[in-house]
N, C-alpha and C positions, 0 to 999 in steps of 0.2 A: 525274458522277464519284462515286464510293465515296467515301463517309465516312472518315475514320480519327481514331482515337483517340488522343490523347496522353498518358499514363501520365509523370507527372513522380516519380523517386525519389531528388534534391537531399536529401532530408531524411531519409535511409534507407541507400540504397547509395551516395551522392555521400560521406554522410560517413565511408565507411572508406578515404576518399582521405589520403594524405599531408599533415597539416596543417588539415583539413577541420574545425572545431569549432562548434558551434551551442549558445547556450542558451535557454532553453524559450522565452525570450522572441522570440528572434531567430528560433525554429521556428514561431510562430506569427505573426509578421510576415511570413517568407518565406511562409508559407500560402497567406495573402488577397494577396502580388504575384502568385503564380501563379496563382492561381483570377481574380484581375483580367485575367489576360493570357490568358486562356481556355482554361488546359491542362484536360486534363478528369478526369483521377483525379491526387490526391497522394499519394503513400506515405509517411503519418508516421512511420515508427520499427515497433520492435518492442514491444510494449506490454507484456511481461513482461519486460523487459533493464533495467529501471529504473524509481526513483519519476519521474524527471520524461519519460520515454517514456509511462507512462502519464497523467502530469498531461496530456501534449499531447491524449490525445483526449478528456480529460473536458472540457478547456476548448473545443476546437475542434466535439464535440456541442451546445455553446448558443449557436456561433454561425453566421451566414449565410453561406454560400459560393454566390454569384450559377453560377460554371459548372461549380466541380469537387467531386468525391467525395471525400472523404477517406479513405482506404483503411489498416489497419491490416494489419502483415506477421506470418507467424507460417509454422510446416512442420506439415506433418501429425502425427497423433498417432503419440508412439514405438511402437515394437515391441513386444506382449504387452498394450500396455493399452487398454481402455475409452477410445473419445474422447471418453464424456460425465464420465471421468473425468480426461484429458487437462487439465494445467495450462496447457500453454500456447493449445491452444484455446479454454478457458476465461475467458484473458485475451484472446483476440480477440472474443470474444462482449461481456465485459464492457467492452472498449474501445467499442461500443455504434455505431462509423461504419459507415455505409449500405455501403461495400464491405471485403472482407477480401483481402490475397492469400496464401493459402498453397504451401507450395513442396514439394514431393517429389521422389523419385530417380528418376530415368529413364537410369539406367547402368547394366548388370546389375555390374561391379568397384564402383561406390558401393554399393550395395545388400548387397553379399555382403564388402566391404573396408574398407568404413568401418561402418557401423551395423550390422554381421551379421548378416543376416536371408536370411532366405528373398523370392525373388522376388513367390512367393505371398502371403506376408502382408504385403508392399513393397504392391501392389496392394490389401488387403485397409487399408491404411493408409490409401491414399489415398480408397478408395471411402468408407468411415466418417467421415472428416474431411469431407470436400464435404460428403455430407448431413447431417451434424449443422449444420454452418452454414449451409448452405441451409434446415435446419428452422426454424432459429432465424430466420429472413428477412433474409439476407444476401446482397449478390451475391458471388461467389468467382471468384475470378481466380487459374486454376492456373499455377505456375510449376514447368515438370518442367526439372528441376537438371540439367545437363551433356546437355539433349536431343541436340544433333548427335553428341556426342561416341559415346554408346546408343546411336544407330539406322543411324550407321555400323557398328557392331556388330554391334547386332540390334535389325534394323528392323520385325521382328514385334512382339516384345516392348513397343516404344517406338507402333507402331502400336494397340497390344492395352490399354496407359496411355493414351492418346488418347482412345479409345473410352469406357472407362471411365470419364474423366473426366467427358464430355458425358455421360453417362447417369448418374452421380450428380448431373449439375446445374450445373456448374461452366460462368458465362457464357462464360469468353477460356480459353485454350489457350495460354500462353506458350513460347513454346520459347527455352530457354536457353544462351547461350553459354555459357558456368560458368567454364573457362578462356582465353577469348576466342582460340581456335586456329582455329577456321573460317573459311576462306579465301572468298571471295564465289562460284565458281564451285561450290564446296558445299552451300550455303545456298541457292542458287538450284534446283539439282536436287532436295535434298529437299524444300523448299515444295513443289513443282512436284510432288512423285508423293503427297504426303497426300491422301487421300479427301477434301476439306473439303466437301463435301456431306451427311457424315455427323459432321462433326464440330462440336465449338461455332467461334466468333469462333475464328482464328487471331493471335495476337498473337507479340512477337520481345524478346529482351531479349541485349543483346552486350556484351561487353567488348572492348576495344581492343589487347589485347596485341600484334595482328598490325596495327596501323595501320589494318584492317576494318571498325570497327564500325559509323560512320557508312554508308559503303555496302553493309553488308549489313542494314541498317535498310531502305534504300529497296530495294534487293531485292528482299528480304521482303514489300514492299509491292508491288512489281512481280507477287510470284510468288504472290499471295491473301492476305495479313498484313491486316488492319486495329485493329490497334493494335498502338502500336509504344510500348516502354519507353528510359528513359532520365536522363541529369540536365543541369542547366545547366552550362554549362561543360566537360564531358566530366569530372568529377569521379568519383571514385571507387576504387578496390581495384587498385590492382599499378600498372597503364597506362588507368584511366578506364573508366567507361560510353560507348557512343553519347550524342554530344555533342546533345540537343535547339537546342543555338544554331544546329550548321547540319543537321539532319535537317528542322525545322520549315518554314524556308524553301525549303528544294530540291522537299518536299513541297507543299508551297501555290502559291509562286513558279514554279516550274521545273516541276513536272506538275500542277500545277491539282487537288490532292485537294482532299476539303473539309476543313477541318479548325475545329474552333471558334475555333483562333486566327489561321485566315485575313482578318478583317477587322480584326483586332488585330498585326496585323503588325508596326504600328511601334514598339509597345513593346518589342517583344525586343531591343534593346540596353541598354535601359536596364534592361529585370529584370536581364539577364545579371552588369551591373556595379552592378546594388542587391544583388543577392547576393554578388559577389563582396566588395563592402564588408561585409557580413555577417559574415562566414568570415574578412575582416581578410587575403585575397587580394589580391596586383597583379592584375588579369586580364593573360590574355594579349595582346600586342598583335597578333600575327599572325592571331587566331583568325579562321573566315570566316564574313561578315558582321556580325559584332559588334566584333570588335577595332576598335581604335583606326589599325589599319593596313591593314584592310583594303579601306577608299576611299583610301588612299595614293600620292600619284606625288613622284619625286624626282627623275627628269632632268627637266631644260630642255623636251628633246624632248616628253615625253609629258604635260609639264602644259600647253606649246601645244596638243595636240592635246583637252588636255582641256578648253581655252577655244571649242575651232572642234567639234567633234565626242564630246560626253561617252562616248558607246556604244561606241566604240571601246576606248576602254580600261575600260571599267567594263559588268560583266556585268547588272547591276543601278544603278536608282538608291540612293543609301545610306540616304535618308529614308526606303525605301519597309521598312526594319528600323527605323527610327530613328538608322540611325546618318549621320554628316554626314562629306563629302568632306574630303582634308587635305591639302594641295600642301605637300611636305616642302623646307624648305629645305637646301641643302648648296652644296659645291663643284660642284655638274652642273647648280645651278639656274641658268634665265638671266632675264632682265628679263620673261619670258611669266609666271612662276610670282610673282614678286612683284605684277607686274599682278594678278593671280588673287588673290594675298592682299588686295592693296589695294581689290578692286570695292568689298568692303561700305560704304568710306567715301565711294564715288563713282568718277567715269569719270576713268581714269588710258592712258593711254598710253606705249610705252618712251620716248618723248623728254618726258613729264613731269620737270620738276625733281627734284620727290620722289623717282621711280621710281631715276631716276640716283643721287641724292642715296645710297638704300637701297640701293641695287643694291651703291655703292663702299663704303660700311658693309658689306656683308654681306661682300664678300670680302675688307676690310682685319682683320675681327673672324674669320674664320676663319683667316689669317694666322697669328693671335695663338693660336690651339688651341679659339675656341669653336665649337661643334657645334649647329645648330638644327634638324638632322630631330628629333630627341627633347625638342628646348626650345620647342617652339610659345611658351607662354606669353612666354619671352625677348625670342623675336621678335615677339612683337607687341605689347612696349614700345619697340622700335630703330623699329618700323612710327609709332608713335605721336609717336615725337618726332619725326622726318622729318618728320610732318606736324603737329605744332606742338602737340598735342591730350594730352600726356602730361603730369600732375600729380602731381610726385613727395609720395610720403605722410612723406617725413619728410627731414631735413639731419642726416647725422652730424655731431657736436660729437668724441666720443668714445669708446672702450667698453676696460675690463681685463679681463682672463681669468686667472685664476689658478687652475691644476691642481697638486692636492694629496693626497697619502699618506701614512698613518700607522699604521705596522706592518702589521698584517694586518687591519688596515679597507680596503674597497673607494674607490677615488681619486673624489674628487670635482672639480668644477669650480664656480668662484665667477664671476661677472661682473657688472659696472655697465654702465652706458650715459646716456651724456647726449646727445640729439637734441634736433629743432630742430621742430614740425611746425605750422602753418598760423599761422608765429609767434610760438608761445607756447614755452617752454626746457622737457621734461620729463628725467627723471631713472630707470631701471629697474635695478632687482637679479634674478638668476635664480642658480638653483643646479642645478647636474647633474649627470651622469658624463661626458658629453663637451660639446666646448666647442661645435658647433653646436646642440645643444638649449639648453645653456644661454645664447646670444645668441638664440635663439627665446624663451625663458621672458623675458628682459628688455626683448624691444622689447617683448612683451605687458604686460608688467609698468607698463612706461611709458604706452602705446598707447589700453591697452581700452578703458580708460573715456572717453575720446573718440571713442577709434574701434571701437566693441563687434561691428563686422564678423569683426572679426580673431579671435573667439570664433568663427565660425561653419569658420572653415578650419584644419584637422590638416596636418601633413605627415607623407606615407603612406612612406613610401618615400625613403633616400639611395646614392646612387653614387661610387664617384671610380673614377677609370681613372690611369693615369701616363704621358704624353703621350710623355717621350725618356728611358728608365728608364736609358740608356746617359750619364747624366747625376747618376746613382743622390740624394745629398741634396737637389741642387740641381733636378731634373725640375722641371716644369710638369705639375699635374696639372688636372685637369677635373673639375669636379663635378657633378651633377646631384641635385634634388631634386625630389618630386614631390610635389605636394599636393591636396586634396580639401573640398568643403565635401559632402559625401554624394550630388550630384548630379551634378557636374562634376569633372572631374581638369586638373590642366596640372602641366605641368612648366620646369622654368627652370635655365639653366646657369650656371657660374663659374669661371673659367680665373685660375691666379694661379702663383708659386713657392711660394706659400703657402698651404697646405689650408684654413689658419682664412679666409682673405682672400677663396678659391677659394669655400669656401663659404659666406662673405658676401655674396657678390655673389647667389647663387643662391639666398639665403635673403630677402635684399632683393627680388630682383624675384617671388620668388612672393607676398609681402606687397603687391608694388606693381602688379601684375596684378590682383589680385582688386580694389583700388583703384580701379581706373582702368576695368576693365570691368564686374563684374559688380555693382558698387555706384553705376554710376550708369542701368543698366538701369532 
């Protein structure tokens, strides 16, 4: 089976995503996870856009990257001038990584409507630019700008750019979605009638705006493509790039390309959500094969069936991305899906005590408004004491909260706390602007220096919903809060008439989760 290439642009086009922010440091951490996980070119930045776009390739020139190129982006030289006079060329050169990619117009309306030029010297742009970085000994990886959109046009013209490019030198041949409007029945026909016998590497680069992108990646790959662009996450400009989290595996997993990161498979959940901690992103949970929902069952029905027959409901195993199966509890689970939770501590059957025991727990506790498909962590403190094995991290004594404003100063919030923990009475103060971080800043306050775990975990992320709004002061709302030690995420709920209380509980058990589990691994 054919090679293919994976072009990662997380660090380039991911970041003109909504929200998308990296600094040099975090650009250069995310480097070596991807090059670890065996993408094979990176697209750092633009190395004239900035001091620290260019600091990334001075520093990332002295050091080792085991699979991938680091690729510096730049466009061909402007119209009327000299490419060896070209500044922005200039700074691809001096950016000094082993590959370059530059990008030119392959739209005759871009060419004559944006940069004003003549078709001719549009051509005479691109030829000049390739070999000047080809002389300099670079490999060049052309990206013609708005390709489908030209050669639905004019398909000579975009054919005649093609050519040109392979004969000044240029390794891959990118063809560009630009406005992610190309429909998969389109993209498949024009692959399909390029010369690729006369031309360099065919490569694909798509945006999402038509919900496409990912299938006309593999497309692409179907219709002669070998290497395909993209970023993690599906990050990027308007509606994303093609999402590498699931182009990789459909390619590897599902038609058997080779790819370098086919025996690296199971990392890719975990780059997906080390980056997305990066970026200071939730990832998504739906996402396929990375998400956190995407090994997910929530009826009764289908998490039996996922104790007697896994394949059936699961297309894949989830370790075989890294990512781990999750029997979602709710109102439709039945005693099969608790079983399922409970194997890891041993063989439980539905006439087990425990199982019962949990089973009348879990539905007198959703009675009450709380929700465990999105509180794993919760529930597997309810799991833990059912079976006798839960060691609560601390006994509230007490705590005040006092929210405070003065003129046109921003409100603050004051709090104490007096708990109780393995014993001994401690005492915490916190200060904030709202009253759940500041009862987070005071158990720490209390906490840390006995229990210095508690340093290792942030809470990423808060929710509340309002359970009977038709009840307006008085409602029951629902809280959720998520938390993170950079490796692992859980999440924990809190159901109360009272927000502060609601999200006490939720603030409690994501402290007594990580407690209980992952501290005594």
């Amino acid at each position: 089976m054919k090679k293919i290439s994976i072009f990662d642009t997380t660090l380039r086009d991911g970041t003109q995503g909504v929200g998308i922010n990296f600094t040099l440091n975090d650009k250069i951490e995310i480097a070596h996870a991807l090059d670890e996980a065996g993408i094979d070119y990176i697209e750092g930045g633009f190395p004239l856009a900035s001091r620290r776009e260019a600091d990334f390739f001075k520093i990332t020139a002295k050091e080792k990257f085991k699979n991938a190129k680091i690729t510096a982006f730049g466009s061909t030289r402007k119209p009327g001038r000299k490419a060896t006079e070209d500044e922005n060329l200039l700074a691809l050169i001096n950016a000094e990584s082993p590959s370059v990619v530059i990008v030119g117009k392959a739209w005759i309306q871009h060419i004559t409507k944006v940069i004003k030029t003549t078709t001719l010297e549009n051509m005479k742009m691109i030829e000049d630019s390739i070999k000047l970085l080809v002389r300099e000994g670079r490999e060049v990886i052309f990206d013609l700008e708005h390709f489908f959109d030209g050669y639905k046009e004019h398909p000579k013209q975009s054919l005649e750019i093609l050519e040109l490019a392979t004969s000044a030198g240029a390794s891959s041949l990118v063809l560009c979605d630009t406005n992610g409007g190309t429909l998969p029945n389109e993209v498949t026909k024009i692959i399909s009638e390029l010369p690729k016998e006369r031309l360099a590497q065919i490569g694909v680069h798509f945006h999402n705006d038509t919900g496409c992108a990912v299938a006309n990646s593999i497309l692409s790959v179907e219709a002669g493509a070998s290497h395909v662009q993209g970023t993690i996450n599906g990050w990027g400009e308007r509606c994303g790039n093609a999402n590498l989290c699931t182009i990789i595996p459909n390619l590897a997993i599902k038609l058997d390309y080779d790819l370098t990161m086919s025996n690296k498979m199971n990392k890719l959940t975990h780059l997906s959500r080390y980056i997305a901690d990066k970026a200071n992103i939730i990832p998504e949970k739906n996402q396929p094969y990375v998400g956190t929902a995407a090994f997910g069952h929530k009826a009764g029905q289908h998490a039996d069936v996922i104790v007697k027959a896994p394949h059936l409901m699961e297309h894949i195993s989830g370790d075989k991305v890294g990512n781990e199966r999750q029997i979602l509890l709710s109102e439709l689970a039945g005693k099969s899906t608790i079983i399922e939770k409970m194997n890891k501590f041993g063989d439980y059957t539905k006439e087990s005590k425990e199982v019962i025991a949990l089973f009348n727990t879990l539905k007198e506790k959703e009675g009450e408004g709380f929700e465990y498909e999105s509180a794993e962590a919760s529930f597997e403190l309810l799991m833990l004491k059912a079976l006798g094995r839960y060691r609560p991290l601390f006994e509230l004594n007490n705590y005040h909260l006092e929210t405070y404003k003065t003129w046109g100063v921003d409100s603050k919030t004051v709090g104490r706390i007096f708990l109780k923990s393995e014993g001994k009475e401690y005492m915490g103060a916190g200060v904030g602007v709202g009253p759940v971080g500041t009862l987070d800043a005071a158990i720490r306050d209390a906490l840390t220096v006995y229990h210095p775990f508690l340093d290792e975990m942030t809470l990423s992320d808060y929710k509340v919903r309002v359970l009977n709004p038709e009840n307006a002061t008085k409602a029951k709302v629902r809280v959720f809060i998520s938390s993170t030690d950079g490796e692992i995420d859980w999440e924990t709920v809190g159901v109360s008439e009272n927000i502060i209380e609601a999200s006490w509980q939720a603030l409690v058990d994501s402290m007594e989760f990580y407690y209980n589990t992952r501290k005594t691994k």
